[in-house]
C-alpha positions in Angstrom: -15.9 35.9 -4.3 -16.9 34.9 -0.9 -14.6 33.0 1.8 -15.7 29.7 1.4 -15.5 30.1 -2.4 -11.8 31.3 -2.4 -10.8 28.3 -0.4 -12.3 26.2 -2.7 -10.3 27.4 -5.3 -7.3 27.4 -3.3 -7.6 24.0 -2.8 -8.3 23.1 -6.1 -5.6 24.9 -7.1 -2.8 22.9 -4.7 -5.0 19.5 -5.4 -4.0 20.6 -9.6 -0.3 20.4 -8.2 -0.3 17.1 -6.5 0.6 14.3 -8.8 -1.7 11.3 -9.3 0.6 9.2 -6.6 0.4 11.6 -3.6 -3.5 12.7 -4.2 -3.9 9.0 -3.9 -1.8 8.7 -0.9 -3.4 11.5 0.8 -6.7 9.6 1.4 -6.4 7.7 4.6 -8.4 4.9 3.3 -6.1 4.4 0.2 -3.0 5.3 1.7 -3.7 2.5 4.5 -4.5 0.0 1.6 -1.3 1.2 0.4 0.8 0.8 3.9 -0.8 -3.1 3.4 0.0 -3.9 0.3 3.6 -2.8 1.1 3.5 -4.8 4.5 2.3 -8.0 2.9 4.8 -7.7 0.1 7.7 -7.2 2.6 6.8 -9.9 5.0 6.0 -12.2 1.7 9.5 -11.8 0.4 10.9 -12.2 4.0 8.7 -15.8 4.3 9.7 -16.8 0.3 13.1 -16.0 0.6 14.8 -19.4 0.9 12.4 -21.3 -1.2 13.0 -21.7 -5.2 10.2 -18.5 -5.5 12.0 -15.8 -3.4 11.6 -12.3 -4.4 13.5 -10.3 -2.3 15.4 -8.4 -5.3 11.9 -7.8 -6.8 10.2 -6.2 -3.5 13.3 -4.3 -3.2 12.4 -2.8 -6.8 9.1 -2.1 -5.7 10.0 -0.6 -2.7 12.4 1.7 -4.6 10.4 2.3 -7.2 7.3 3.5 -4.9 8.6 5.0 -2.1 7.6 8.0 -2.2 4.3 7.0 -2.7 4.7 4.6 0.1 5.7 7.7 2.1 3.0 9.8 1.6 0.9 7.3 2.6 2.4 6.6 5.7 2.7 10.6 6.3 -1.2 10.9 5.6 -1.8 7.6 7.9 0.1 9.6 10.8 -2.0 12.7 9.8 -5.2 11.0 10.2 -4.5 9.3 13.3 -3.1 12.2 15.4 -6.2 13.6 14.7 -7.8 11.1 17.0 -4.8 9.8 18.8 -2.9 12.7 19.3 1.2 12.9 17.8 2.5 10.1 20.2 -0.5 8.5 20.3 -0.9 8.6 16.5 3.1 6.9 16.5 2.0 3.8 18.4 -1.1 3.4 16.8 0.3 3.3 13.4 3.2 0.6 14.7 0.4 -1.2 16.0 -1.4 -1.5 12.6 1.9 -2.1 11.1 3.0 -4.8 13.3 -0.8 -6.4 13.1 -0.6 -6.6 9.2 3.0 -8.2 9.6 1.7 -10.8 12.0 -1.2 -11.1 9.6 0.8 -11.7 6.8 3.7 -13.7 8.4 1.3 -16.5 8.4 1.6 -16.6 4.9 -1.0 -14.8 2.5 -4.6 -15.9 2.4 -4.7 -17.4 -1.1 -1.6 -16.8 -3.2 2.0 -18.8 -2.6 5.6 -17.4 -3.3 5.5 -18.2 -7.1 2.3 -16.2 -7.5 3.4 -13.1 -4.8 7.0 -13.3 -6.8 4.7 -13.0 -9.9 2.3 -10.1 -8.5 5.7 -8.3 -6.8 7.7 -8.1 -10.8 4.6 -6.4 -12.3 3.6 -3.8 -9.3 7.9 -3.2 -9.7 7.3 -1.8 -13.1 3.7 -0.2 -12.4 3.6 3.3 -12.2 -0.4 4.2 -12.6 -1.3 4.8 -8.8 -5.0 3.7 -9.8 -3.7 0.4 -10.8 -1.5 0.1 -7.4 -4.8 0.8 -5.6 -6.6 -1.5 -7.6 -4.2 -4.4 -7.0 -3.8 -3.5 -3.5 -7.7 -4.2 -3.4 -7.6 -7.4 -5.2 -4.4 -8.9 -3.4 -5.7 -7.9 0.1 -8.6 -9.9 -0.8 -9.8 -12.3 1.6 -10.1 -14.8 -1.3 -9.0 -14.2 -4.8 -10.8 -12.2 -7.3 -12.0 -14.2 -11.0 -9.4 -12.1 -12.9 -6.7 -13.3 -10.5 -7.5 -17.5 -10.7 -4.1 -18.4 -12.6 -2.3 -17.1 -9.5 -4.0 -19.1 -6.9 -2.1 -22.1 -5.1 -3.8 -25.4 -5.8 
């Protein structure tokens, strides 16, 4: 078995003992889709929080309930990153994202209002297929709202 061969079996072999959650995360594109989802739900809540909708309790399920999923995906963003920025530089760079998507998102969400995010937040609590939190990342970071997603909209 040559070199390249071995590795590739190595590899395979440590990708077999990943679970589902941190292969996902490990991807930089999905684990900053991730690191969005988790900023707009946290700056939603924040925003909702005073109105009839709020939803603090159920981000702070979510957040408990994914966070090591959220972690890995914040460890794979660094990763990525300080491979062009450098360590420090890959530490601003990521709080720059992250305070971007927060500013982004503290103007309120493109198309859903705090009954539909409290709505959206309940279910990804209880989720626990990381295709399906990747999938509903997609379709909530949406510039407009996807068909399947109508009944949430605001009017």
């Amino acid at each position: 078995m040559g070199v390249i061969s071995r590795l590739a079996a190595i590899s395979a072999a440590f990708a077999m003992t990943l679970s589902p959650a941190q292969a996902l995360a490990q991807d930089p594109g999905s684990a900053l889709k991730l690191r969005e989802l988790d900023i707009m739900l946290m700056v939603s809540a924040l925003r909702c929080r005073f109105g009839p909708d709020g939803f603090q309790a159920d981000y702070d399920r979510f957040s408990t309930a994914h966070v090591s999923m959220m972690n890995e995906a914040g460890n794979t963003l660094k990763a990525d990153l300080s491979l062009r920025y450098g360590a420090k530089g890959a530490v601003r760079e990521l709080d720059r994202i992250s305070v971007g998507l927060a500013n982004r998102y503290g103007q309120g969400h493109p198309w859903l209002d705090c009954a539909g995010l409290k709505q959206v937040t309940e279910e990804l609590a209880r989720e626990t297929e990381p295709l399906a939190m990747l999938a509903a990342a997609e379709n909530l970071l949406a510039p407009s709202p996807p068909a399947r997603m109508a009944q949430l909209v605001r009017r």
